[in-house]
N, C-alpha and C positions, 0 to 999 in steps of 0.2 A: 162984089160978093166976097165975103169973110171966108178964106180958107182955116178950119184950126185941125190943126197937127198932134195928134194922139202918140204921147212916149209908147217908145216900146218897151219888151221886157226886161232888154237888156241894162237899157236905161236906166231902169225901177228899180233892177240890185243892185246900181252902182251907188243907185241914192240913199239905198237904205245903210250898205255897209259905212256908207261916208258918213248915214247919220248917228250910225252906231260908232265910228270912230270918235266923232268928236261928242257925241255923247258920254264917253268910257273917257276922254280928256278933261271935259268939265266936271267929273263927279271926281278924277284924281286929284285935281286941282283943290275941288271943296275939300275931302280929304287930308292934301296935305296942310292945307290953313285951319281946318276944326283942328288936327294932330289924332285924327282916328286911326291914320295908317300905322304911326310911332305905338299906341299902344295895343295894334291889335300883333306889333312886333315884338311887343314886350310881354304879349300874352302866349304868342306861340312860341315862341326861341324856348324859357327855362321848360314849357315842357316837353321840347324834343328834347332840351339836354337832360333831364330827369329820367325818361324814356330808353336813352341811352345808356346812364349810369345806371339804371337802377335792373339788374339782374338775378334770373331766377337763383333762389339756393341750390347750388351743387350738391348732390345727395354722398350723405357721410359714409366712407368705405369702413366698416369694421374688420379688424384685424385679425386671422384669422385665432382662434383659440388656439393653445400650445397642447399638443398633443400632451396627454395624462402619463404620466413618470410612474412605470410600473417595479413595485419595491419587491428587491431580492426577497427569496422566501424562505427565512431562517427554519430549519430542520431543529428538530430538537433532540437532541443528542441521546440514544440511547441510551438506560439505564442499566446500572448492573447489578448483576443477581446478588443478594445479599448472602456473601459465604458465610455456613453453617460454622460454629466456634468446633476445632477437635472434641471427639472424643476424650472424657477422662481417663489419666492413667489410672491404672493400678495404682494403689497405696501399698508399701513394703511394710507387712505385720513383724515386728520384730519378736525373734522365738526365743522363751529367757533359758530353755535346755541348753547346756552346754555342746557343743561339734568337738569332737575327738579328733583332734592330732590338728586343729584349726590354728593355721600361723599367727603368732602375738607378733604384734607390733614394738619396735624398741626405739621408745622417746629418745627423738635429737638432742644432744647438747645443745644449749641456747649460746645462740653465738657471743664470744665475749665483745663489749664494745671498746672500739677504740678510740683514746683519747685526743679530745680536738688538738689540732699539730696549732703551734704556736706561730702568730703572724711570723715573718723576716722581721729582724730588727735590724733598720740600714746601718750602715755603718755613719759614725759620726766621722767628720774627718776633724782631725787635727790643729786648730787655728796654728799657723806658723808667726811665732813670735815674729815683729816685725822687727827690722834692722835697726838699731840704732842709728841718729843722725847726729852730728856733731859740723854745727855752723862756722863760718869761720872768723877769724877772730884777728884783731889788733891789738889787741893787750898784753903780747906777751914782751917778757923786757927784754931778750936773747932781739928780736924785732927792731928792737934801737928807731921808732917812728919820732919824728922831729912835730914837734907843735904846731898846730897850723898859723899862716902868719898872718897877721892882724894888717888889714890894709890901713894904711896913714893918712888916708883923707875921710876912710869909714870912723879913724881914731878922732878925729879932726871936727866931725858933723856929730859924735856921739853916737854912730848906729851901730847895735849890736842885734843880736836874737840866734837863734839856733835853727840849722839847718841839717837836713837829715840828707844824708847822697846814698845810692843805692847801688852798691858796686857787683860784676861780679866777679869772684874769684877763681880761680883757676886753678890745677889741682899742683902746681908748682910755686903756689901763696901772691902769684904777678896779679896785679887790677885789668882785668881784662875792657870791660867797660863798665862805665859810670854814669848816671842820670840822677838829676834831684827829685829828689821825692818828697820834700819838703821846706818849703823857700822860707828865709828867715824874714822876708821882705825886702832886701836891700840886695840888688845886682852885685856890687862890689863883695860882701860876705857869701852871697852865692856862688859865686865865680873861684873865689878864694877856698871853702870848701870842697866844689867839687877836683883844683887842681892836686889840694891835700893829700884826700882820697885816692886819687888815680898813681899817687908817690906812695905811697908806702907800701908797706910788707903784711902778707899776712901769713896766719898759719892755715893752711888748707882746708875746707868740710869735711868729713866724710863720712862715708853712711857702712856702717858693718867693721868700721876698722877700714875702710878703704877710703882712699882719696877721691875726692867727685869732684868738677866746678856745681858751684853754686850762689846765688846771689846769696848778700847780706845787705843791712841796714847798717851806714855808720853815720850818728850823728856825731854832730860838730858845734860847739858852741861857742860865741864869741861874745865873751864880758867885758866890758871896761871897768880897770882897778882902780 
């Protein structure tokens, strides 16, 4: 004889949770091979993060008004009384009766005028004649000055021309010193000029009648005859 064996309760929810476990396995499974899970991820994610972003308006604080700028209250200056013009004087009636023993008046002499005074006339001054100058000089024959001597190789080449030396004199007629001031071209007549110059005699400058040193100009000429 068949004994059969009746689960019990405990049994029955062991079998239902086990059937509901892998019931919830094989729909995750179909799930992830259709790709229902991926897009119901792509459906809920942007609108948490939208949700999240997107925030009520903060209510605009207006700033208080500036309290009203109460303007000084110009007075208006008093007027003043408009003063009355004086009274008119009297007018003085002139009386043509004569007044006995009334002082007469005795007209001023009219002052005489005097005549306009004359500028200063300055004085002019005097120009002072100026001193006479008197240069000094080789020419005189008391002087005894010897020719200048003609170099002999200047004779020799033919070179001549005129040389000026520019001496000066001293107030005792001596050639103090000497310098050319005029080259005839040729060294040798240069040379020969200025030793000339520096030998001879003169008669002294002088200015006013008095003896001075002062330069002079002496030329010197050397011609072939």
């Amino acid at each position: 004889m068949a004994v059969s064996i009746a689960p019990s309760a405990s049994s029955r929810r062991h079998l239902a949770i086990a059937g509901v476990v892998v019931l919830f396995h094989v729909a995750a499974l179909w799930a992830l091979q259709t790709g229902l899970i991926r897009r119901v991820v792509e459906v809920l994610v942007p609108v948490v993060v939208l949700s999240e972003l997107i925030e009520p308006p903060q209510p605009r604080v207006e700033p208080p008004a500036p309290a009203p700028v109460s303007k000084p209250v110009v007075q208006a200056a008093p007027r003043k009384a408009k003063s009355l013009p004086p009274p008119p004087m009297p007018l003085a009636i002139a009386d043509p009766a004569p007044v006995i023993d009334a002082p007469t008046g005795v007209p001023a002499p009219p002052t005489a005028l005097l005549p306009p005074m004359a500028a200063p006339v300055a004085a002019t001054a005097t120009p002072v004649a100026a001193a006479r100058v008197e240069l000094p000089s080789s020419n005189a024959d008391y002087l005894q000055n010897p020719k200048p001597a003609y170099p002999a190789m200047s004779k020799r080449l033919g070179e001549q021309g005129k040389v000026v030396v520019r001496v000066l004199i001293g107030v005792d007629g001596v050639a103090q010193k000497a310098e050319i001031r005029h080259s005839s071209g040729f060294d040798r007549l240069d040379q020969a000029a200025w030793t000339t110059a520096q030998r001879w005699r003169y008669v002294p400058g002088k200015r006013g009648g008095v003896p001075e040193a002062m330069w002079v100009n002496v030329p010197i000429n050397f011609v072939l005859e």
